[in-house]
C-alpha distance (Angstrom), angle and dihedral (degrees) to the residues before:
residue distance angle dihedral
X1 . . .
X2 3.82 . .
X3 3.74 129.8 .
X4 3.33 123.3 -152.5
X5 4.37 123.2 -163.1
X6 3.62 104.5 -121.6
X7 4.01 106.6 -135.2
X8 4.47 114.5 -143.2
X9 3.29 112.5 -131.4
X10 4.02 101.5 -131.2
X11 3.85 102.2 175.3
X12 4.30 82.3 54.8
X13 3.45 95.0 48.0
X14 3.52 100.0 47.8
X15 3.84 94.7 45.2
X16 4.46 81.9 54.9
X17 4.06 81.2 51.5
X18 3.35 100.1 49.5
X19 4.35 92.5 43.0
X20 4.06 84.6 53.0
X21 3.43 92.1 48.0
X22 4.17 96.0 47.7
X23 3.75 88.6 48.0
X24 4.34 90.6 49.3
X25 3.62 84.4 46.6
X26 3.93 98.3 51.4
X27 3.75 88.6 36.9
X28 3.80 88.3 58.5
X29 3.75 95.3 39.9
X30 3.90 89.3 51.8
X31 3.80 92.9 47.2
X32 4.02 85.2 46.1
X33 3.52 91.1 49.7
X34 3.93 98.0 48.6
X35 4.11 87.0 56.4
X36 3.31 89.5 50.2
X37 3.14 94.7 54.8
X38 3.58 96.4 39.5
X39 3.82 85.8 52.2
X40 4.09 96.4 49.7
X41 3.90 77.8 42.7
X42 4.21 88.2 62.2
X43 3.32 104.7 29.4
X44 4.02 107.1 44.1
X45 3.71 103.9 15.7
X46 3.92 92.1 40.3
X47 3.58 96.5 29.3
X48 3.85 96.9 113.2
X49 4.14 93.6 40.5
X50 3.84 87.7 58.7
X51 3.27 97.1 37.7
X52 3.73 86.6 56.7
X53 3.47 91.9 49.6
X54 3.90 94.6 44.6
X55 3.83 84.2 60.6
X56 3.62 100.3 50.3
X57 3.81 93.6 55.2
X58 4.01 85.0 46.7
X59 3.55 95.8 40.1
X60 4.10 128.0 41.2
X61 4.07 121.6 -174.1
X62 3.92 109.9 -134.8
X63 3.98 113.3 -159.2
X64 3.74 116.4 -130.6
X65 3.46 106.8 -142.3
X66 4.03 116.1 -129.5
X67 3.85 121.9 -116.4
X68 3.90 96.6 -118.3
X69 3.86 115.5 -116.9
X70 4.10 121.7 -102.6
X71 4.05 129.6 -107.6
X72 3.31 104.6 -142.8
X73 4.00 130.8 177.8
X74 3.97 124.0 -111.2
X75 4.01 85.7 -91.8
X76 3.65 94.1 41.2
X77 3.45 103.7 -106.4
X78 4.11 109.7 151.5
X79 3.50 116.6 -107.0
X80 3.94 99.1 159.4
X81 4.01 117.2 21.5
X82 3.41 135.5 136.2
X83 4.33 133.6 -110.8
X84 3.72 126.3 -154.5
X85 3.86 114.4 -126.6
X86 3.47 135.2 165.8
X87 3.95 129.8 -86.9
X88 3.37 140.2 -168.0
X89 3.97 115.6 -132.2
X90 3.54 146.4 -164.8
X91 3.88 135.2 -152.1
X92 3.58 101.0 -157.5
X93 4.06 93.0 -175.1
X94 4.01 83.2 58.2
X95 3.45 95.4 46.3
X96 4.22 123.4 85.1
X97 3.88 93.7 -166.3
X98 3.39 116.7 20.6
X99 4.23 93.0 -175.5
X100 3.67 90.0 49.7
X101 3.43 89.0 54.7
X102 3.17 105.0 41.5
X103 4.09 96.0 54.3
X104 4.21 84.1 43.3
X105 3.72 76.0 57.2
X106 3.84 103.6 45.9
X107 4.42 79.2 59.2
X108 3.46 99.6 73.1
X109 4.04 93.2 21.1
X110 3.63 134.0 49.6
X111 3.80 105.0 -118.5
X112 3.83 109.5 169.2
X113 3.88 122.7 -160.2
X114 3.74 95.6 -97.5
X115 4.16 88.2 56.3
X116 4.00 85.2 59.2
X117 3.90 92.0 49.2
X118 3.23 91.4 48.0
X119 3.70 97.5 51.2
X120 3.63 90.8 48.3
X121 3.64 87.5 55.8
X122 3.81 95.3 60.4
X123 3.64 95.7 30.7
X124 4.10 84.6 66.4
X125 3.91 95.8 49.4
X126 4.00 91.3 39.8
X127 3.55 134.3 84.0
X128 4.02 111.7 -112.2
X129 4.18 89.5 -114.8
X130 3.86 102.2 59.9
X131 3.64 122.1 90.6
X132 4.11 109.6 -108.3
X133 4.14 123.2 -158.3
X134 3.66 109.2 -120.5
X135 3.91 94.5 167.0
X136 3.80 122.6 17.2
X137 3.85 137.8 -159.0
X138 3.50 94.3 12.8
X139 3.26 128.1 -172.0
X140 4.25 134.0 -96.2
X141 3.95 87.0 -118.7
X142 3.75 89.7 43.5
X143 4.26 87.3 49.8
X144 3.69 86.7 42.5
X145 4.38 85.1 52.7
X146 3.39 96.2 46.0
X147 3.84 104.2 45.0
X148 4.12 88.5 56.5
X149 3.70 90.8 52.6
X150 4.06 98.6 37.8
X151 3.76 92.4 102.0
X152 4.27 84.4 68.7
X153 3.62 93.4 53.4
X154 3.84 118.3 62.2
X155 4.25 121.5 -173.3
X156 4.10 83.1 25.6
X157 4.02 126.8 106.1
X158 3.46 143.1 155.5
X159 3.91 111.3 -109.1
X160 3.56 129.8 -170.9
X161 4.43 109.8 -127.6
X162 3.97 134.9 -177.2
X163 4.08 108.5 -113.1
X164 4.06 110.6 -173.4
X165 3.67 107.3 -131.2
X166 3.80 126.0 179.3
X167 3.66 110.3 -138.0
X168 3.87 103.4 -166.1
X169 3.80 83.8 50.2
X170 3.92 107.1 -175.6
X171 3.62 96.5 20.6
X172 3.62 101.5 78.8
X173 3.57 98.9 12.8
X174 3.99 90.6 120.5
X175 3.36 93.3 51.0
X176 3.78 107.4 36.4
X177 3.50 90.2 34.3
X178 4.04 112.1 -174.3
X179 3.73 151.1 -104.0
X180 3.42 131.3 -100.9
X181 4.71 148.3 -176.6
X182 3.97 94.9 -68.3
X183 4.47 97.3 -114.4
X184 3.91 131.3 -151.1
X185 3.96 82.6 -85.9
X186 3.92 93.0 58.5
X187 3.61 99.7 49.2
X188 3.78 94.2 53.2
X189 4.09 98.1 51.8
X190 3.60 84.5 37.2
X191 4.28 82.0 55.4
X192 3.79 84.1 42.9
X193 3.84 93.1 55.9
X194 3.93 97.9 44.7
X195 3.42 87.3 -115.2
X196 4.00 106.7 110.1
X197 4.02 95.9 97.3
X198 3.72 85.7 63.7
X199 3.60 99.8 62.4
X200 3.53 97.8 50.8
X201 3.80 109.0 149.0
X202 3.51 88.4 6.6
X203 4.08 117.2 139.0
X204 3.53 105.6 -175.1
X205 4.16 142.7 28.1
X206 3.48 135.6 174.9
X207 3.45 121.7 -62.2
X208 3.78 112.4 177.4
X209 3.38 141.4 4.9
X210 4.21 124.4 6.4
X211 3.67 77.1 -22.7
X212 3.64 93.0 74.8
X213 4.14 103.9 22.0
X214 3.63 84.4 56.1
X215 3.71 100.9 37.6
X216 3.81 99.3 124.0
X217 3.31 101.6 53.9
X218 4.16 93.1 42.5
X219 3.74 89.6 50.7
X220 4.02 98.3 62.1
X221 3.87 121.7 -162.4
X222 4.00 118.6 -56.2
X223 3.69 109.3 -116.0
X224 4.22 117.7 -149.9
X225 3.92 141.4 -154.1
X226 3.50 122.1 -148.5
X227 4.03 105.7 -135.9
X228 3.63 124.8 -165.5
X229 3.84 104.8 -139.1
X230 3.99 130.0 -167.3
X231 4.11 127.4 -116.4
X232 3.53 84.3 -91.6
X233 4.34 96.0 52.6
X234 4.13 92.0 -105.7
X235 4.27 112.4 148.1
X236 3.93 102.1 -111.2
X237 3.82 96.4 172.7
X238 3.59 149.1 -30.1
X239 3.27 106.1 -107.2
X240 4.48 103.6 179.3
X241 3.50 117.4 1.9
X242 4.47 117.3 -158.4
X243 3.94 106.5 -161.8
X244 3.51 117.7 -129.2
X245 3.99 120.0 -113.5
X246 3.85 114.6 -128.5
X247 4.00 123.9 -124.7
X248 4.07 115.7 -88.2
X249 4.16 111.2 -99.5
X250 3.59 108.8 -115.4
X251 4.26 112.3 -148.6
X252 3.84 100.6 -161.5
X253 3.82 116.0 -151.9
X254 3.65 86.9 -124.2
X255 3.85 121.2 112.6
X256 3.76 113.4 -138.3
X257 3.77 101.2 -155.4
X258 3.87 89.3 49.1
X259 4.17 85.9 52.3
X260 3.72 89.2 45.3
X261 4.37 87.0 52.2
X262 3.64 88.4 47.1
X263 3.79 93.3 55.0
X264 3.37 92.4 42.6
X265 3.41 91.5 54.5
X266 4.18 100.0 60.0
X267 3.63 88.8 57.8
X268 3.77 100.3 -178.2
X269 3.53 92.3 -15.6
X270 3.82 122.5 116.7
X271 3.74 117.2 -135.1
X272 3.90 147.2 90.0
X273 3.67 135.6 -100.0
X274 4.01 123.7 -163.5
X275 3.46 117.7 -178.7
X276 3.90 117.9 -174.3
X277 4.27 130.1 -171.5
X278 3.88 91.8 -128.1
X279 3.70 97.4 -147.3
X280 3.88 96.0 59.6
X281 3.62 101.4 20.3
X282 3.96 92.7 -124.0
X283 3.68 118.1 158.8
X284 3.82 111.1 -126.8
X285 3.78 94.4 179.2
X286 3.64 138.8 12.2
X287 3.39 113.7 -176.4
X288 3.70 125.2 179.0
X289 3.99 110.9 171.4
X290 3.40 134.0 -138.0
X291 3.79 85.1 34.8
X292 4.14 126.7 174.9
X293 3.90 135.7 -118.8
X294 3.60 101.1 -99.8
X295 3.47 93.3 -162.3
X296 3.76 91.1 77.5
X297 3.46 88.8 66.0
X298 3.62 98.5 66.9
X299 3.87 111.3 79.0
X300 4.07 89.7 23.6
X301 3.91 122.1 -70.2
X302 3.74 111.3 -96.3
X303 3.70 113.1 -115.8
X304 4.00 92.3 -102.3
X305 3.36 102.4 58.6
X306 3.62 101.2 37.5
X307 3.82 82.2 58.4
X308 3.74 91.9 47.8
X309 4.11 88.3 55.7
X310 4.37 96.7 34.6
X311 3.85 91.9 53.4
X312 3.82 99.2 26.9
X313 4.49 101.9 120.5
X314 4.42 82.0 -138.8
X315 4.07 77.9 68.0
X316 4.27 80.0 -151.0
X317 3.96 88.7 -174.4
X318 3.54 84.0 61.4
X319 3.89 111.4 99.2
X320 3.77 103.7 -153.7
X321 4.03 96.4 175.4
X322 4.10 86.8 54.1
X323 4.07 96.7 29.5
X324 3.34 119.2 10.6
X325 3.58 118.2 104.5
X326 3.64 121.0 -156.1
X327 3.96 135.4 164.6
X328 3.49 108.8 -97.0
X329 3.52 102.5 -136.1
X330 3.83 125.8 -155.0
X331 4.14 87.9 -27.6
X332 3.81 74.6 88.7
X333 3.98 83.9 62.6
X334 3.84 94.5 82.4
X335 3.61 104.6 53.2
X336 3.91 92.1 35.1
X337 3.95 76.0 58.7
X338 4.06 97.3 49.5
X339 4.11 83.3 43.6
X340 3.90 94.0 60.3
X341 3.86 83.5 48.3
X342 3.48 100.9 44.4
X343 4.19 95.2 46.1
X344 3.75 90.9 41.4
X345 3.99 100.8 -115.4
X346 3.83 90.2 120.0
X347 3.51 147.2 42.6
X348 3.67 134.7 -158.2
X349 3.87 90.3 -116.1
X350 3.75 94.6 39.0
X351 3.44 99.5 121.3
X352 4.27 136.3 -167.9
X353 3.72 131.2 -174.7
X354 3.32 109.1 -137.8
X355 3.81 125.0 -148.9
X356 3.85 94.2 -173.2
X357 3.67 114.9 -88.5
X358 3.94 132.9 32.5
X359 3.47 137.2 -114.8
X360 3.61 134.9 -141.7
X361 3.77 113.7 -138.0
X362 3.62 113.1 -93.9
X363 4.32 91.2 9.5
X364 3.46 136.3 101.6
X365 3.82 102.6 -153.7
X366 3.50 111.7 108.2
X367 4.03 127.3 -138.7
X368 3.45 97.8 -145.4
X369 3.78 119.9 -140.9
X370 3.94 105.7 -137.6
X371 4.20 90.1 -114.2
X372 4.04 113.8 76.3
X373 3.97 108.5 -125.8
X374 3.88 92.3 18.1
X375 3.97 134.1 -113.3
X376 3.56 97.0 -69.6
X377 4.34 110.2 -137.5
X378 4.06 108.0 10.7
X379 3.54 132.3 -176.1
X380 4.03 127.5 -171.4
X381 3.99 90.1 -98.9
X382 3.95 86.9 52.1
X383 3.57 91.2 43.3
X384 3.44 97.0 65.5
X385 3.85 99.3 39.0
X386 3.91 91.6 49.4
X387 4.01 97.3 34.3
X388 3.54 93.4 -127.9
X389 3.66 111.1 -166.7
X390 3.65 101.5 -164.1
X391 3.59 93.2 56.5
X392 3.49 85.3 59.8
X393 3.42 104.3 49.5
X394 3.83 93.9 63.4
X395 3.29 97.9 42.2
X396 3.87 88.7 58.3
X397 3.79 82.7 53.4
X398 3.90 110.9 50.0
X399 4.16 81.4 38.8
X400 4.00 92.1 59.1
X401 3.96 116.6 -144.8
X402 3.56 93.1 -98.2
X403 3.77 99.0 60.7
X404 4.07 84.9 42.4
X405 3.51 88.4 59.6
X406 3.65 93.3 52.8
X407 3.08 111.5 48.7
X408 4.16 90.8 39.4
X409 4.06 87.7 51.7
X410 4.28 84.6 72.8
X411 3.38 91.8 56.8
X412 3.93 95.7 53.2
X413 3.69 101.7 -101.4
X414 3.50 104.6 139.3
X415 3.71 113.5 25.8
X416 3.59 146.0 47.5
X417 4.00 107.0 -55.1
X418 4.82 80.1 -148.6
X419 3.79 93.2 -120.3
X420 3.52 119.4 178.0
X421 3.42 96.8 -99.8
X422 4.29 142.5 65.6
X423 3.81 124.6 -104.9
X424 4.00 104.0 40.7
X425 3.50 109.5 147.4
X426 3.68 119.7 -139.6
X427 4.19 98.4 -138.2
X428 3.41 123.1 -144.0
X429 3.81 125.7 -71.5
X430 4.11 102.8 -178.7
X431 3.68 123.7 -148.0
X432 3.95 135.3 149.9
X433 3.65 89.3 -79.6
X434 3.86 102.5 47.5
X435 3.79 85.7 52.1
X436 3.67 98.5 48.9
X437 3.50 84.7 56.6
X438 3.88 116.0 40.3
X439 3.67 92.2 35.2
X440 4.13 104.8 14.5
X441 3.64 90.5 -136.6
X442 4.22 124.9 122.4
X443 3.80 113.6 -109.3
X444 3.67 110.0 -108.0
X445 3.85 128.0 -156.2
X446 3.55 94.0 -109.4
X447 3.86 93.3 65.2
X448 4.14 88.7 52.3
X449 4.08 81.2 60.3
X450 3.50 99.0 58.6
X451 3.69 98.1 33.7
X452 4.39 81.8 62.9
X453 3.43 90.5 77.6
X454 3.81 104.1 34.1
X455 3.44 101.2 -97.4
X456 3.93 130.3 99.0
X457 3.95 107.3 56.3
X458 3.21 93.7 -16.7
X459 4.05 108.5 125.9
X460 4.29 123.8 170.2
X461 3.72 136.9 159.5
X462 3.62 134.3 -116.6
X463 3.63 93.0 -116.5
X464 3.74 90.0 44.1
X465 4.13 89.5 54.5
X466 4.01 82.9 50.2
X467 3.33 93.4 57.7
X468 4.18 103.7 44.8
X469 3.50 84.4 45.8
X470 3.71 97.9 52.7
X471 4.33 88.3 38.9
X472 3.90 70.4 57.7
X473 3.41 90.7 58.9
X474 3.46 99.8 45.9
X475 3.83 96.3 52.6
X476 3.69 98.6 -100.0
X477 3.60 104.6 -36.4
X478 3.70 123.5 125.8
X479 4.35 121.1 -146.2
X480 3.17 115.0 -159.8
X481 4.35 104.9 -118.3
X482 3.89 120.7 -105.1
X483 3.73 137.0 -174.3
X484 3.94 96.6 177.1
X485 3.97 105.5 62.7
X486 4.04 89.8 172.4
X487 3.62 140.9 8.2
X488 4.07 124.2 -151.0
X489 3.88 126.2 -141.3
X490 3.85 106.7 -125.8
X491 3.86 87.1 -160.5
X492 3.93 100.5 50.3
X493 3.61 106.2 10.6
X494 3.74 99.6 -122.3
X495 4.16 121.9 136.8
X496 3.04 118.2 -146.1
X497 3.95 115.6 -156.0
X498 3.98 117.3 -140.0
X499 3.80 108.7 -133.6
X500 3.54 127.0 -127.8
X501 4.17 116.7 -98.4
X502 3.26 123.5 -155.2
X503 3.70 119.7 -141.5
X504 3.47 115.1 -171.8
X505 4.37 126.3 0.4
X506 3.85 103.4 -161.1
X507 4.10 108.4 -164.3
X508 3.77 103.2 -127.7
X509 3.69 132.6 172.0
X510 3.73 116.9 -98.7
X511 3.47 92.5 -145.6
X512 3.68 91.3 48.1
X513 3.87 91.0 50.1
X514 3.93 89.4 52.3
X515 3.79 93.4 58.5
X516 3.50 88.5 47.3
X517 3.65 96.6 57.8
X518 3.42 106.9 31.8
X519 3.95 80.6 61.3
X520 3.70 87.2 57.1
X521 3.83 91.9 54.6
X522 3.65 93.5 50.3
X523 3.67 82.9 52.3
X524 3.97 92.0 71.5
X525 3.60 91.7 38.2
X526 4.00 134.2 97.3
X527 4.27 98.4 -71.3
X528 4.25 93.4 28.1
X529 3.23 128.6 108.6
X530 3.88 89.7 -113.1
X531 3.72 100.9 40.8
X532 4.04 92.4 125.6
X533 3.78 96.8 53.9
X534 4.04 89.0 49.6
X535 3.60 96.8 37.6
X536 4.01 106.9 119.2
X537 4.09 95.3 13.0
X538 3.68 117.9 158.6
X539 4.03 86.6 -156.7
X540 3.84 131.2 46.0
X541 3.53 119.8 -103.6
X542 4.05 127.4 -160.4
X543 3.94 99.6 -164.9
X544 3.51 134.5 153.3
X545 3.99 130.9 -145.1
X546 4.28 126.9 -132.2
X547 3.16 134.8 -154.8
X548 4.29 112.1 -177.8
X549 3.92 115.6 -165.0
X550 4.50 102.9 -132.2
X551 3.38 93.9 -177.7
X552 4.47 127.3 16.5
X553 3.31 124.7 -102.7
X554 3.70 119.6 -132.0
X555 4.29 112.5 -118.1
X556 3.92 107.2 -94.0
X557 3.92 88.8 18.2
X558 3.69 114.2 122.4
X559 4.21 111.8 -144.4
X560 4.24 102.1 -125.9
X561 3.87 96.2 -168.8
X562 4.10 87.6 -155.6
X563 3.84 85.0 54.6
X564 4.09 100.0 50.8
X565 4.39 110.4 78.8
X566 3.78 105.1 -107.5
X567 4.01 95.1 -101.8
X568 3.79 87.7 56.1
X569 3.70 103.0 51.1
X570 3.93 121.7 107.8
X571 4.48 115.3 -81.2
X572 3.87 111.8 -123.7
X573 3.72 122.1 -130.6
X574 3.41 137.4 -173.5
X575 3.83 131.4 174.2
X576 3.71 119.1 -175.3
X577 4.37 138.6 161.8
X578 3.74 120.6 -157.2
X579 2.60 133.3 -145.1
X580 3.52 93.9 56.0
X581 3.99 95.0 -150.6
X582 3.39 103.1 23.5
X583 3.89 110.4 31.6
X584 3.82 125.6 -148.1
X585 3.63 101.9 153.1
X586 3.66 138.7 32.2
X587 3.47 123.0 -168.8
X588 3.82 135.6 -161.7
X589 3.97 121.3 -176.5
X590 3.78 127.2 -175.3
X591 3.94 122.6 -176.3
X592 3.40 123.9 -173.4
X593 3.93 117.8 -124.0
X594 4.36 85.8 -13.8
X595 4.09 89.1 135.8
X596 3.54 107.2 -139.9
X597 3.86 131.4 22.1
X598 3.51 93.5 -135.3
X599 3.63 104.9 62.8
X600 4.26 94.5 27.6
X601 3.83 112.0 28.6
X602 3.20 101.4 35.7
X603 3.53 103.2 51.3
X604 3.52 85.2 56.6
X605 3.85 94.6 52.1
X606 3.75 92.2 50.6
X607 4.25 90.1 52.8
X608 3.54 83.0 55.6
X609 4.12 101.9 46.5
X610 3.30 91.4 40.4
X611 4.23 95.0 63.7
X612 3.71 93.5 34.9
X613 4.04 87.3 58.2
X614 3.67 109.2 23.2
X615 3.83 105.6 13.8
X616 3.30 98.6 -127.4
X617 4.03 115.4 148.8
X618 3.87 115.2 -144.7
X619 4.13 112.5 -123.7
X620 3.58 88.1 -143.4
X621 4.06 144.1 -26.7
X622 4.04 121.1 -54.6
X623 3.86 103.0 -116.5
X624 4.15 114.2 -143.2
X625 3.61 114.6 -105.8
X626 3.84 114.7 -158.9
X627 3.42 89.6 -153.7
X628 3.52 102.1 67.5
X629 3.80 99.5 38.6
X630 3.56 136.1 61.7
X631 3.37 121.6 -109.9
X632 3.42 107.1 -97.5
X633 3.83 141.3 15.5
């Protein structure tokens, strides 16, 4: 066996050596290059974005919520404004256990289980260094508690906070409406509107009413702090502070006093009352009654009460000037009246003699007028004073319901009357076409009849009666309705007064105007339907009496008002301008189940005129007397 001395191979192995350590080198030098790069990357191309981000985790913005703007009367008089009260609140970036101590809390001070919800609540949708309510308006005694034991609790303190209150409560709850905690609901359309940075930290917004139509101006403009903040979120300092802006004061054209007569005047009655100046359109009073105590609203109704008002028969969330929808009875009479004029198919001598109910050619049902044995010889002036049905009833027929829902349509009938607030409905103005399509039936002749004297389909709001009747007034024109006649600039103190708009101008005939009216006078005088409610006035007064059918009466059967359950009797209406020649107010008053219009509405109407224009207060309610009015209308 041979063995043979193996020789290395140096100049190989060193050339291998010196390849490995190129490729280690370049390796590195890549990899070295890459973090530089990465690095440059960061800190020059980047350096702005991270600084920016640096910043924000140095440096939080804190809204400043805005004190909300006033409502205010057309005298000034304070029917939305805000109090200061004490609350009791909670740093939760300077707090180690907020349950601990919040239940050390709940020892000294009553905090219920809705209090803890509701701090939950915000705590999720707040940053950890703003102060959060967990108890508000507390007491002096509660203060008193709280200040001997502060030393216990650190990150809490007693703050002083606005709270809107409402202090006429129901009164103008209709019309002012309220506030309420912003939901899910409100933060998206406020998202929609570009509007959700400004309502930072904000709790509440309005929720009905002016409240809400005239939410961005009430709100204001958020104001902000810039707070320096530690690595683990504490407040360090303030280091630039940007005031909030409070909300715009809104002067309504309303009068308070005259809403608080109106009221007065339903006593137990339900209803609504809208009276309108018919050459601007401004709403004097809006009355919707039973109404609610807005200021329950505010925090979040407790279960009982919001009960009490959703199951309550009045229905006193219901706002019957805005939405309820009522027939309007023989105050349809007038304009049916100026229509025949107007389109020719009467006269003011064209006379009938009415035997007390109509026919239809060729048909034995009778349209009864509401007086047995008729009103013997009537012309269109007596028509209107007496509220003679039969008149009425062929009118409606030789007009045709299409040409009735013309020329009505100008005076508002029909649709939306654009008042400054949400909900209004727009009643219900039939013709051929609306009943094709909400009930796909033809019109027949027999609806025209009824709809002559406001009945049948016929549907309209109070506030849309206030405004035809004040378009009345104004010879045909129509003003667009208002409740805000001025809004002030919280920053500069200017008002700025909204204008009257003008709708619609219907040209009418003076001299068929004239008749019209002057019918209307003799309405409230000895022999009208309205005599007792004008008896004694120190102004003329061109109204008209209503009488709305709840519930049908049977042919041959004779309506005994005693005999009908209270819910089912007959609404009262009156409409009415004064006045009479040179108009300032007009006046339109519904009331539920009241009977007739005469002896109920107008009464209530007259309380009313008689403040606006002489400022005189009534001691206490005119009661009907069935001996001075007809029976009916």
């Amino acid at each position: 066996m041979k063995f043979g001395t193996e020789i290395r191979n140096h100049k190989r192995e060193l050339y291998y050596f010196r390849l490995r350590l190129a490729l280690s080198a370049a390796f590195v030098l890549f990899a070295f290059s890459l973090l530089g790069a990465r690095l440059f990357y960061l800190q020059v191309m980047q350096h702005d974005h991270y600084q920016t981000l640096a910043e924000n985790n140095r440096i939080s913005i804190v809204p400043i919520v805005p004190n909300r703007g006033l409502i205010l009367d057309r005298n000034g008089v304070p029917l939305a404004n805000n109090y200061s009260a004490y609350t009791l609140e909670i740093t939760p970036s300077k707090v180690d256990d907020l349950d601990a101590t919040i239940n050390s809390l709940a020892g000294i001070i009553d905090i219920t289980s809705r209090d803890r919800k509701r701090f939950k609540k915000l705590l999720e949708e707040s940053k950890n260094f703003e102060t959060l309510p967990i108890r508000s308006h507390l007491t002096e005694v509660e203060v008193a508690k709280f200040a001997v034991n502060r030393y216990r609790f650190p990150g809490v303190e007693i703050k002083a906070r606005l709270f809107r209150h409402y202090p006429h409560m129901e009164t103008f709850s209709h019309v002012v409406g309220h506030i309420g905690r912003i939901s899910e609901k409100d933060m998206e359309r406020l998202d929609e509107e570009d509007v959700l940075s400004n309502y930072r930290g904000t709790d509440h917004i309005g929720k009905l009413g002016l409240e809400q139509s005239y939410e961005q101006q009430l709100h204001g403009v958020t104001g902000f702090e810039q707070v320096e903040t530690d690595a683990g979120g504490r407040a360090v300092r303030t280091l630039a502070r940007t005031p909030p802006t409070s909300g715009n004061t809104l002067y309504l054209s309303i009068d308070s006093k005259l809403q608080q007569i109106a009221v007065k005047a339903f006593g137990q009655f339900r209803g609504a009352l809208v009276a309108i100046e018919p050459k601007s359109g401004e709403v004097l009073a809006f009355v919707s009654q039973p109404g609610f105590d807005p200021n329950l609203f505010v925090d979040g109704i407790d279960a009982a009460n919001w009960d009490a008002y959703n199951n309550s028969p009045d229905k006193p969330l219901n706002n019957r000037a805005l939405r309820g929808q009522y027939p309007p009875g023989s105050t349809f009479k007038p304009f049916m009246a100026l229509a025949g004029l107007e389109l020719g198919k009467r006269t003011p001598s064209y006379t009938i003699s009415d035997p007390g109910f109509y026919t239809l050619p060729g048909s034995s049902h009778r349209y009864r007028d509401w007086k047995v044995g008729g009103h013997g010889s009537v012309d269109l002036r007596k028509s209107i004073v007496i509220s003679c049905d039969t008149y009425y009833y062929g009118l409606a027929v030789d007009l045709g319901i299409d040409n009735i829902t013309n020329f009505m349509s100008h005076f508002g009938f029909g649709r939306k009357s654009g008042i400054d607030i949400e909900g209004e409905q727009s009643g219900v103005l039939p013709s051929q076409a609306w009943k094709m399509k909400r009930f796909r039936q033809k019109w027949y002749t027999g609806d025209t009849v009824s709809v002559g004297i406001g009945q049948g389909y016929n549907l309209a709001t109070p506030l849309q009666l206030a405004v035809a009747t004040a378009a009345l007034a104004n010879n045909g024109q129509v003003m667009r309705p208002h409740l805000v006649h001025s809004v002030q600039d919280s920053k500069t103190g200017q008002i700025r007064v909204l204008a009257p708009e003008a709708r619609d101008t219907w040209p009418l005939k003076p001299e068929n105007l004239d008749l019209v009216k002057a019918a209307m006078v003799d309405v409230t005088l000895p022999g009208g339907t309205a005599s007792r409610a004008g008896a004694g006035a120190e102004y003329s007064i061109a109204g008209k009496t209503g009488t709305a059918q709840v519930v049908a009466i049977k042919q041959g059967q004779k309506y005994i008002e005693s005999q009908v359950a209270e819910r089912n009797r007959d609404h009262a209406l009156f409409i009415a301008f004064a006045p009479a020649d040179k108009p300032r107010i007009a006046v339109a008053v519904l009331v539920e189940n009241g009977g007739h219009g005469g002896s109920t509405a107008a009464p209530i109407a007259r309380m009313v005129m008689d403040y606006y224009l002489l400022g005189k207060v009534p001691k206490e309610q005119l009661a009907p007397d069935a001996a001075e009015e007809p029976e009916h209308d």
